[in-house]
C-alpha positions as CSV (number, residue, x, y, z in Angstrom):
1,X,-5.7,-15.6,-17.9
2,X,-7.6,-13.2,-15.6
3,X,-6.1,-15.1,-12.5
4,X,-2.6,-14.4,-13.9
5,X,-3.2,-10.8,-14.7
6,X,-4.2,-10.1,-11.4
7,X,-1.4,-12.2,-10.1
8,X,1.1,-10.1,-11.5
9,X,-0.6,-7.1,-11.1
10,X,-0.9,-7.9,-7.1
11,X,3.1,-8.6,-7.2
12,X,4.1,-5.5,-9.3
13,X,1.9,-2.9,-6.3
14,X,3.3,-5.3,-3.5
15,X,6.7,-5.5,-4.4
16,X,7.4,-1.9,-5.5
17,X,4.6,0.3,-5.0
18,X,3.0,0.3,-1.7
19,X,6.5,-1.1,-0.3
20,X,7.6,2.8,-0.6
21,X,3.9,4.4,-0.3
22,X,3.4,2.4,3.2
23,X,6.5,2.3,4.6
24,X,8.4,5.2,3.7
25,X,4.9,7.4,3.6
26,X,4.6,6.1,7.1
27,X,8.0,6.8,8.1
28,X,7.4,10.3,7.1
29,X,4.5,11.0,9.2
30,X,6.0,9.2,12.2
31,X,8.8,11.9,11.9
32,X,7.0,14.6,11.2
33,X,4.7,14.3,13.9
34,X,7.6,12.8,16.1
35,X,5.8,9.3,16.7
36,X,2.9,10.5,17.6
37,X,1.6,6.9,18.0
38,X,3.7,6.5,21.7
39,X,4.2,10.2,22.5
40,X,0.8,11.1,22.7
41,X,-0.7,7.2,24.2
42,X,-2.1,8.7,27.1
43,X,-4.0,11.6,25.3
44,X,-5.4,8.5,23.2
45,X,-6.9,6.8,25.6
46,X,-8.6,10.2,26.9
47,X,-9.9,11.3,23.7
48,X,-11.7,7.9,23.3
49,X,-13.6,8.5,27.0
50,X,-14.4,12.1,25.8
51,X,-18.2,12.6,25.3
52,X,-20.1,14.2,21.8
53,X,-20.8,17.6,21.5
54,X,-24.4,18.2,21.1
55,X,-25.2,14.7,21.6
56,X,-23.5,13.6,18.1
57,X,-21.2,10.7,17.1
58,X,-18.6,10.0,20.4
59,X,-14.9,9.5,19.4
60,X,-15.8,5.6,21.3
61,X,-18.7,5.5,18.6
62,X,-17.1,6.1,16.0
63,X,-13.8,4.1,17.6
64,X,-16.2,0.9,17.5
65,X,-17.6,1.3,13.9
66,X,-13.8,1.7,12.3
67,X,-12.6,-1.2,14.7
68,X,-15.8,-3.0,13.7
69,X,-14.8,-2.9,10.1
70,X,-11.5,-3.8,10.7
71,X,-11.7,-7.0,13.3
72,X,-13.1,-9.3,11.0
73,X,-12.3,-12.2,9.4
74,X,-8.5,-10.5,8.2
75,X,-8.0,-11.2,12.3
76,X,-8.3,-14.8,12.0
77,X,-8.1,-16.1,8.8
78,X,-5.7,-13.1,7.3
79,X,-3.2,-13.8,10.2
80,X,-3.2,-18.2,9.2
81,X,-2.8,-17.3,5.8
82,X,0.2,-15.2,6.2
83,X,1.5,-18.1,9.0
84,X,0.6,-20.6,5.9
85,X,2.3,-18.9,3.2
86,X,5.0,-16.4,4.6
87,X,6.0,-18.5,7.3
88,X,6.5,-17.0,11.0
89,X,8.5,-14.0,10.2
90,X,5.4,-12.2,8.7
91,X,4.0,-11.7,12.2
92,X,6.7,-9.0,12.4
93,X,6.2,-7.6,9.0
94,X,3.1,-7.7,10.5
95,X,3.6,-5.3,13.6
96,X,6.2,-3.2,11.5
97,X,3.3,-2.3,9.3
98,X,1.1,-1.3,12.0
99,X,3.6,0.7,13.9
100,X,4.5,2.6,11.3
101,X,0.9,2.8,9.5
102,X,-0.7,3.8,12.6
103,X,0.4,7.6,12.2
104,X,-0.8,7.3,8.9
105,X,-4.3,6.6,10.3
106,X,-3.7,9.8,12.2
107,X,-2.7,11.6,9.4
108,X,-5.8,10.9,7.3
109,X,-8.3,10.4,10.5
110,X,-7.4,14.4,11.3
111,X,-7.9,15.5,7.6
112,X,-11.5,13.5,7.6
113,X,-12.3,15.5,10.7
114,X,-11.2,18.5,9.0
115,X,-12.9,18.3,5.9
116,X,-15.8,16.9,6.9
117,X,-19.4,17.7,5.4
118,X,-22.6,18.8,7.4
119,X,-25.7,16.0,6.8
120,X,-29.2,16.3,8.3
121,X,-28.4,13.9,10.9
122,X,-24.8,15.2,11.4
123,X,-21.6,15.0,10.3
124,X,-20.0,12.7,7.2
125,X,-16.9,12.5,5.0
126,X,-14.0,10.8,3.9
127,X,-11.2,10.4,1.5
128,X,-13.3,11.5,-1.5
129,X,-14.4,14.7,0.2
130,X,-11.0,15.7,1.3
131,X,-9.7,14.6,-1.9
132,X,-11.6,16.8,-4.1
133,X,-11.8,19.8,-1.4
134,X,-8.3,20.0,-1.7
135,X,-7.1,19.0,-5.2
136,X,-10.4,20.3,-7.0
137,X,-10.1,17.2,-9.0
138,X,-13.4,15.6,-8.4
139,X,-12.3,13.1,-11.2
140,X,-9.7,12.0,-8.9
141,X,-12.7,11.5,-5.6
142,X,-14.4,9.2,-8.2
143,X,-12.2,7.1,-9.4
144,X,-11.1,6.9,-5.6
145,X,-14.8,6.2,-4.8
146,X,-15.3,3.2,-7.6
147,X,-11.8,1.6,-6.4
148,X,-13.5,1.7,-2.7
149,X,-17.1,0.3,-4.1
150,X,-15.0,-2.6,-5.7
151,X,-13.2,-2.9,-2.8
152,X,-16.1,-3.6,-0.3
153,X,-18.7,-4.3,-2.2
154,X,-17.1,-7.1,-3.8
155,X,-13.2,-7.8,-3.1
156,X,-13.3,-7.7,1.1
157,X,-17.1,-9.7,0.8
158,X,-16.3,-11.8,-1.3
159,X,-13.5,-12.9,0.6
160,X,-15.6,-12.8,3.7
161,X,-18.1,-14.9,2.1
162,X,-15.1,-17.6,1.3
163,X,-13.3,-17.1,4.8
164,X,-16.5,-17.9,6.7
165,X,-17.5,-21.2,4.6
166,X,-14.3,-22.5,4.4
167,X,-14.5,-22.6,9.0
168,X,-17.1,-25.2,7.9
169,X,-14.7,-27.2,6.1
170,X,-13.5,-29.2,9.3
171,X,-17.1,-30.5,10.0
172,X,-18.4,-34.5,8.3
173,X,-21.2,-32.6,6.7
174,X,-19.3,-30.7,4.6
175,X,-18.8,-31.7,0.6
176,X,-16.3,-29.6,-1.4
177,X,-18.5,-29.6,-4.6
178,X,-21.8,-28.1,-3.1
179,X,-21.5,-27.0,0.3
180,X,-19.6,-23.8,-0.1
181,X,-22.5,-22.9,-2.8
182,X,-24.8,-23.9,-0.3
183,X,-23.8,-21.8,3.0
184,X,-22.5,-19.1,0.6
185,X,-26.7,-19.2,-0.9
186,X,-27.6,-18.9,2.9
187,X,-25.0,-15.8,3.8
188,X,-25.9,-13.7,0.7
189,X,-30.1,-14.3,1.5
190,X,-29.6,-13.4,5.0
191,X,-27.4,-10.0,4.3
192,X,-29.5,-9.0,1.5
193,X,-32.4,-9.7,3.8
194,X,-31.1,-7.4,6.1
195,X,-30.3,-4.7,3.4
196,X,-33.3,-4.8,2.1
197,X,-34.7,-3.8,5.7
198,X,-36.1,-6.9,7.2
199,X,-33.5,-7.6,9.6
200,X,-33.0,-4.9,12.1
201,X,-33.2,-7.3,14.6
202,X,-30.7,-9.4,13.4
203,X,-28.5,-6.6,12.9
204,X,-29.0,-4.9,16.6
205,X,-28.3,-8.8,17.9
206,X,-25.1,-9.4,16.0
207,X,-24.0,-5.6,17.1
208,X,-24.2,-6.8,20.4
209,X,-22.3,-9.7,20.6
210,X,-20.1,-8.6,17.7
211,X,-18.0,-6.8,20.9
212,X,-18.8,-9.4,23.5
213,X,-17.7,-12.4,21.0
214,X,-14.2,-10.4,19.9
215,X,-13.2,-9.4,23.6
216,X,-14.0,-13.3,24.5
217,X,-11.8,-14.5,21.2
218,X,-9.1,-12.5,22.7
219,X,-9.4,-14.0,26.0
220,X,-9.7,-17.5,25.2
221,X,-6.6,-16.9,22.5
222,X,-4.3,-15.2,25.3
223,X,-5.1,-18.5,27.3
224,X,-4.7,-21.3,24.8
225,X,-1.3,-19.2,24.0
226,X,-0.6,-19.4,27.8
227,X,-1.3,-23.0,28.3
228,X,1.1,-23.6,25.8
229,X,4.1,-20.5,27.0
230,X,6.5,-22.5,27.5
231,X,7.5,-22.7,23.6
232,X,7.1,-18.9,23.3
233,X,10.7,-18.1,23.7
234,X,11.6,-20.4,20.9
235,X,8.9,-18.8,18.9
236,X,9.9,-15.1,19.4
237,X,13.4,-16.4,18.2
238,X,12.3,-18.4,15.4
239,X,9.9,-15.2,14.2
240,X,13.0,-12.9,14.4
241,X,15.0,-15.3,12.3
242,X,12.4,-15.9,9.9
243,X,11.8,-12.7,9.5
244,X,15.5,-11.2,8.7
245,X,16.7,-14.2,6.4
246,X,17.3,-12.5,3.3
247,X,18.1,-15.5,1.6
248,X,14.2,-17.2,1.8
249,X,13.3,-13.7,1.1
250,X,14.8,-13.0,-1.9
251,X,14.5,-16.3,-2.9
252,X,10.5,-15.5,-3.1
253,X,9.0,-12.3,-2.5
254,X,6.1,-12.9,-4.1
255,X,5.3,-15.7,-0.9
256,X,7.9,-14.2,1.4
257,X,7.3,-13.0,5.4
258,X,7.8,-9.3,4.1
259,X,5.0,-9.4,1.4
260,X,2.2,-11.6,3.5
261,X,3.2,-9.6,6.4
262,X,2.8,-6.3,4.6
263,X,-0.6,-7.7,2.8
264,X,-2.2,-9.2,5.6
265,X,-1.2,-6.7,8.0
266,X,-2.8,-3.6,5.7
267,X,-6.1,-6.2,4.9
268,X,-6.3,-6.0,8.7
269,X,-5.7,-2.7,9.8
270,X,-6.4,-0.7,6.5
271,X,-4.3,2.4,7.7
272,X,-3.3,4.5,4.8
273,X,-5.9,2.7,2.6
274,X,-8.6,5.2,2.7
275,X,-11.9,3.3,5.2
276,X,-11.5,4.6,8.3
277,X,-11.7,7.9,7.7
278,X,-15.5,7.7,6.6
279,X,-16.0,6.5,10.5
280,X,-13.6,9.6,11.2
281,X,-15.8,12.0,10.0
282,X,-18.8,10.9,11.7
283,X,-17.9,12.1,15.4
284,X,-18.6,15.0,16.5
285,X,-15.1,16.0,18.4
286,X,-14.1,19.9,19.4
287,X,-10.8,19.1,17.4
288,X,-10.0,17.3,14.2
289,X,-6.6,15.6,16.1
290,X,-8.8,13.9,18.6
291,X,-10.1,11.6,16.6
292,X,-6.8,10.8,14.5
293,X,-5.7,9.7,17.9
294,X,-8.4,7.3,18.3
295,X,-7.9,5.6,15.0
296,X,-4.1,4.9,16.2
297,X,-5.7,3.5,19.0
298,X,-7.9,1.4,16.6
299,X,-4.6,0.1,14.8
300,X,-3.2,-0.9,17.7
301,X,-6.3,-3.0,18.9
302,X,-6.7,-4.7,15.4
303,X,-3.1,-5.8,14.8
304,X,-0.9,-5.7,18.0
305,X,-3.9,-7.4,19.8
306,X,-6.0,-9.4,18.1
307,X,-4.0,-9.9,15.4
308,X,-1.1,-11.1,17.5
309,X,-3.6,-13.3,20.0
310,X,-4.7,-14.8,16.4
311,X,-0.4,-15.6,15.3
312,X,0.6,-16.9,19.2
313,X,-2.3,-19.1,19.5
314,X,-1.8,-20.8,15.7
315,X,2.2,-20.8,16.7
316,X,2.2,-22.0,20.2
317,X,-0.6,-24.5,19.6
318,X,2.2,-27.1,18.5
319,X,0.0,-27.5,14.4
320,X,2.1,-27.1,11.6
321,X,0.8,-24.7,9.2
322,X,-0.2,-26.2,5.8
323,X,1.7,-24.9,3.0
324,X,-1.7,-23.3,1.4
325,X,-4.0,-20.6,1.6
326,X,-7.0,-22.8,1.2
327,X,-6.4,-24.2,4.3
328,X,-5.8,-21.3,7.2
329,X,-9.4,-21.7,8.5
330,X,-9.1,-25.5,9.3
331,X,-5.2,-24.5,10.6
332,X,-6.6,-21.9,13.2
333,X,-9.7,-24.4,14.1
334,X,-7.1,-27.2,14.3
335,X,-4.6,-24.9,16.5
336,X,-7.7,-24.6,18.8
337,X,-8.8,-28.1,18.6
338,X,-5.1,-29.3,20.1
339,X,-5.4,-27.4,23.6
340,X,-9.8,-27.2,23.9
341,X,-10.5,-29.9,22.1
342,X,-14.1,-30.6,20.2
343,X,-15.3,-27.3,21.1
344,X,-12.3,-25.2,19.5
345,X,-13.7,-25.8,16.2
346,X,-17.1,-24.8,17.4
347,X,-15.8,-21.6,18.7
348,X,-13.6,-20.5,15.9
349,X,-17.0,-21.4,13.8
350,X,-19.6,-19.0,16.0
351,X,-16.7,-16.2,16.0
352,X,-16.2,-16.0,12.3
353,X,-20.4,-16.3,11.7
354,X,-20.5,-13.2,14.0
355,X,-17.0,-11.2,12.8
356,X,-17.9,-12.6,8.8
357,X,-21.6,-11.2,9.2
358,X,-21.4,-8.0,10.6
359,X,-18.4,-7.1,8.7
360,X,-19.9,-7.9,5.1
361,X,-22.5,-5.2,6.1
362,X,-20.1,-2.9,7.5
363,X,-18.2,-3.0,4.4
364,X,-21.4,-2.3,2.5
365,X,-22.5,0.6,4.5
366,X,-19.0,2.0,3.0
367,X,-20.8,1.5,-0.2
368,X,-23.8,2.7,0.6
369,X,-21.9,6.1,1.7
370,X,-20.0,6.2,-1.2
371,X,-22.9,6.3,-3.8
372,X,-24.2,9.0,-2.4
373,X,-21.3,10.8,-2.8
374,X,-20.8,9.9,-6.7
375,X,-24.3,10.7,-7.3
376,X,-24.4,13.9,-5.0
377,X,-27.8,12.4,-3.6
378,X,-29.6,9.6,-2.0
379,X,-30.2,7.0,-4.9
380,X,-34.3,5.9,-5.4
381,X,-35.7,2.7,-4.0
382,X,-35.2,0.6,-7.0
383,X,-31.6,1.5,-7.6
384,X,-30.4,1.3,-3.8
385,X,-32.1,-2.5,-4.0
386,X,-30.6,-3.4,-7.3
387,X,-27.5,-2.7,-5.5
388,X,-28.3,-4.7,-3.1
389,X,-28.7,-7.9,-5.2
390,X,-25.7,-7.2,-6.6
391,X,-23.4,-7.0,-3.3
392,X,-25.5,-10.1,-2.4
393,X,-24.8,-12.0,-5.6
394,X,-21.2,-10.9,-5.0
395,X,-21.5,-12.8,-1.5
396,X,-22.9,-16.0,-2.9
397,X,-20.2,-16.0,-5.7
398,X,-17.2,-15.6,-3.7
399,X,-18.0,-18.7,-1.2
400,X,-17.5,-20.9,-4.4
401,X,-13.7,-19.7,-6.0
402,X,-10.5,-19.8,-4.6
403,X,-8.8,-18.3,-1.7
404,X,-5.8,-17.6,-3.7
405,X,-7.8,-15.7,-6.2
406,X,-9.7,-13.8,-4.1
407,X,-6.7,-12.6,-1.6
408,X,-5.4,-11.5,-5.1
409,X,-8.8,-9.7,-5.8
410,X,-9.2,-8.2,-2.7
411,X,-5.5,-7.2,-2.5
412,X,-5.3,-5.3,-6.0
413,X,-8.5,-3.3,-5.4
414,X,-7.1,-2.2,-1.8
415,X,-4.2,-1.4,-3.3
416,X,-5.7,0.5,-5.9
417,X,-7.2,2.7,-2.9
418,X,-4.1,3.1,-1.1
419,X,-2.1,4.5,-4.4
420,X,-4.7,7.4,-4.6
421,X,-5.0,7.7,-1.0
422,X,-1.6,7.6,0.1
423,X,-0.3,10.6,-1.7
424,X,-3.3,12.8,-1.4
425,X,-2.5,12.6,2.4
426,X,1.1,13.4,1.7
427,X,0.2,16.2,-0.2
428,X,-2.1,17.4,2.4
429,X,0.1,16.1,5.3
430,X,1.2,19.7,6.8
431,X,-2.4,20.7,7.3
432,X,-2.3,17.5,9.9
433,X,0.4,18.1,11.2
434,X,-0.3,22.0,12.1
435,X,-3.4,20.8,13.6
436,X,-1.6,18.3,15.9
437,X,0.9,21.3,16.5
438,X,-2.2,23.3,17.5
439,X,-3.5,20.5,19.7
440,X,-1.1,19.6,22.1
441,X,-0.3,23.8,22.5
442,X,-4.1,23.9,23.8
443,X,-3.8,20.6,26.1
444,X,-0.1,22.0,27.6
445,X,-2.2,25.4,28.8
446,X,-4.5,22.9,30.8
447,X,-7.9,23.9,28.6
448,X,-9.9,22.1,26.7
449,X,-9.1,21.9,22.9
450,X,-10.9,23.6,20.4
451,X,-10.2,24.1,16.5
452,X,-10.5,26.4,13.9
453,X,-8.9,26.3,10.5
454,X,-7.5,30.1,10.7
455,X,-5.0,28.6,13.5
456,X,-3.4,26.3,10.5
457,X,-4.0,28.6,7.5
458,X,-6.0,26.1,5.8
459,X,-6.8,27.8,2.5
460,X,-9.2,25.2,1.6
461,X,-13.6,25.9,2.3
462,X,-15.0,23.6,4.9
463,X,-18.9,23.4,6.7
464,X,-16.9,23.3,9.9
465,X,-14.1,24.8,12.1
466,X,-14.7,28.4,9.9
């Protein structure tokens, strides 16, 4: 019964709801900022390089933490499941999404910078600060804060937790009744572990290959996809056609390219669902538009890159997908198995151990930030460690169920995020777009761009830019 309420309830926001929130919302904000996401590319790419003021949080630090938290296991096994289920075409429901959601990054990136809170060791913020400076519903921040605590704390790591045992699935040792209790035991002990404060070293290790391991996935993806280019015409054709035939479509949106594409896509990119802007808020920048730029830039590495390395490799590989979700982990180690052979497996395995790991604790520092905020302070010893065991429980309970479920899970409780989050940045939408107005007057005189909130009449009290 709970499966089937949160089935419909996942079709209901899918197929009406966030269709017109995402898309049309990011329509908006593409005009209104006149697609900011290719206009201003160049001026990306520079405000990444762009060094801290005072020494703080870089716009490339705080670039790698939201791009951290977004390549993860959505890369790899998000992109087979939507090949398994919605067929080819959602690769370009897939790019649609993060075209047009990528200036809705910017849009809530820039109002994260603006609203942005001072901390002892710097700068911090997000959707439930700018939420309740500017609505003075606080009511509204919290119930924005618990949907984000579900979200991460349990929906996305729980997934995780699934997603990473199920690479294991391919291998003789593995028994469908106890191993995925087994490695899911092992995952939840070794992240609590490092909650808890005992594994700094495994963290600082995993940080560092975290980057080395994705920029190696990508390479070894763009090659398996070019030792196999010569069906990549028939693909691109075949993706097209999938993807307009209105007929499969409407036959079953609830499986179709258009809702996987759309699903998968957001899972992966998260723009307009409310995460990156806590990373947004941590970089010190001399304007707020700076680092809205840099989160498009972070969309467009997470889903036209490794997203799309992830889809060519799977389709040019030569593998049929399997017709369930269940099954995407052994489809992507399988697509890598046809053109390395034995040691595909074993890579797909040691990417997702390293991608799974460090995003499960990414996703709880989330958490962790967004307790502090409901309780206005830093919570005790005992309470911060209870909550610990519970996120790890959460991990060691979501190896064992279903992937269908849990895609279900994890998509209702983003969802819930991107209904509040969504219109609270349309509402507050011309304060963004007057501070990208104000941004590229300053970088046209040849100077280096500064803010303050006067120059947009923001009516609203901040701890910066006064």
């Amino acid at each position: 019964m709970i499966g089937t309420i949160i089935d419909t309830t996942n079709n209901i926001l899918y197929s009406y709801v966030l269709i017109i929130l995402l898309v049309l919302g990011g329509l908006y904000f593409s005009v209104r900022t006149r697609f900011v996401q290719f206009r201003l590319l160049g001026q990306q790419f520079k405000a990444v390089t762009e060094k801290s003021i005072k020494n703080g949080v870089s716009s490339f630090q705080a670039l790698i933490v939201s791009t951290a938290s977004r390549v993860g296991t959505g890369n790899i096994i998000g992109v087979a499941t939507a090949l398994c289920v919605g067929g080819f075409g959602s690769v370009f429901w897939m790019w649609i999404i993060a075209i047009i959601g990528s200036a809705s990054a910017f849009v809530e990136s820039t109002l994260a910078q603006i609203y942005k809170k001072r901390g002892k060791d710097g700068c911090y913020g997000g959707p439930a600060y700018y939420i309740e400076a500017a609505t003075k519903k606080k009511w509204l921040a919290a119930i924005f804060s618990v949907f984000l605590i579900l979200t991460y704390g349990f929906g996305f790591n729980m997934l995780a937790s699934y997603n990473l045992q199920a690479t294991f699935s391919s291998y003789s040792f593995y028994n469908a009744q106890y191993s995925p209790w087994i490695i899911g035991f092992i995952i939840a002990v070794l992240v609590g572990f490092c909650l808890i404060g005992g594994g700094k070293r495994i963290i600082s290790v995993t940080s560092f290959l975290v980057p080395i391991m994705g920029a190696l996935y990508i390479i070894v993806a763009v090659f398996v996809t070019l030792l196999n280019i010569r069906h990549l015409p028939a693909l691109m054709i075949q993706i097209f056609t999938e993807a307009f035939d209105l007929k499969a479509i409407i036959g079953g949106f609830g499986g179709s390219c258009v809702m996987q594409g759309i699903k998968r896509g957001l899972f992966s990119n998260e723009a307009g669902v409310g995460s990156a802007p806590n990373a947004s808020a941590s970089a010190d920048v001399s304007h707020p538009a700076k680092q809205g730029l840099v989160q498009v830039l972070s969309v467009f590495i997470d889903t036209l890159l490794v997203c799309s390395a992830t889809a060519f490799l799977c389709m040019t590989s030569g593998v049929t997908p399997p017709a369930t979700s269940d099954q995407a982990a052994v489809y992507v180690q399988n697509a890598f198995k046809a053109s390395l052979g034995s040691a595909g497996p074993i890579f797909v395995t040691a990417a997702m151990i390293l991608f799974a790991f460090t995003t499960l604790l990414g996703n709880l520092y989330y958490v962790d930030r967004t307790i502090i905020y409901l309780l206005g302070k830093e919570p005790g010893n005992v309470f911060r460690n209870t909550s610990y065991v519970i996120a790890s429980l959460a991990i060691f309970v979501g190896a064992g169920l279903s992937a269908d479920l849990l895609w279900d899970i994890a998509d209702v409780l983003m969802g819930g995020m991107t209904i509040i989050n969504m219109p609270v940045i349309l509402y507050l939408g011309k304060y963004a777009f007057r501070t990208l107005k104000d941004y590229e007057k300053q970088i046209k005189s040849g100077g280096v761009a500064v803010f303050h909130k006067r120059d947009i009449n923001l009516p609203h009290e901040t701890d910066y830019w006064n």
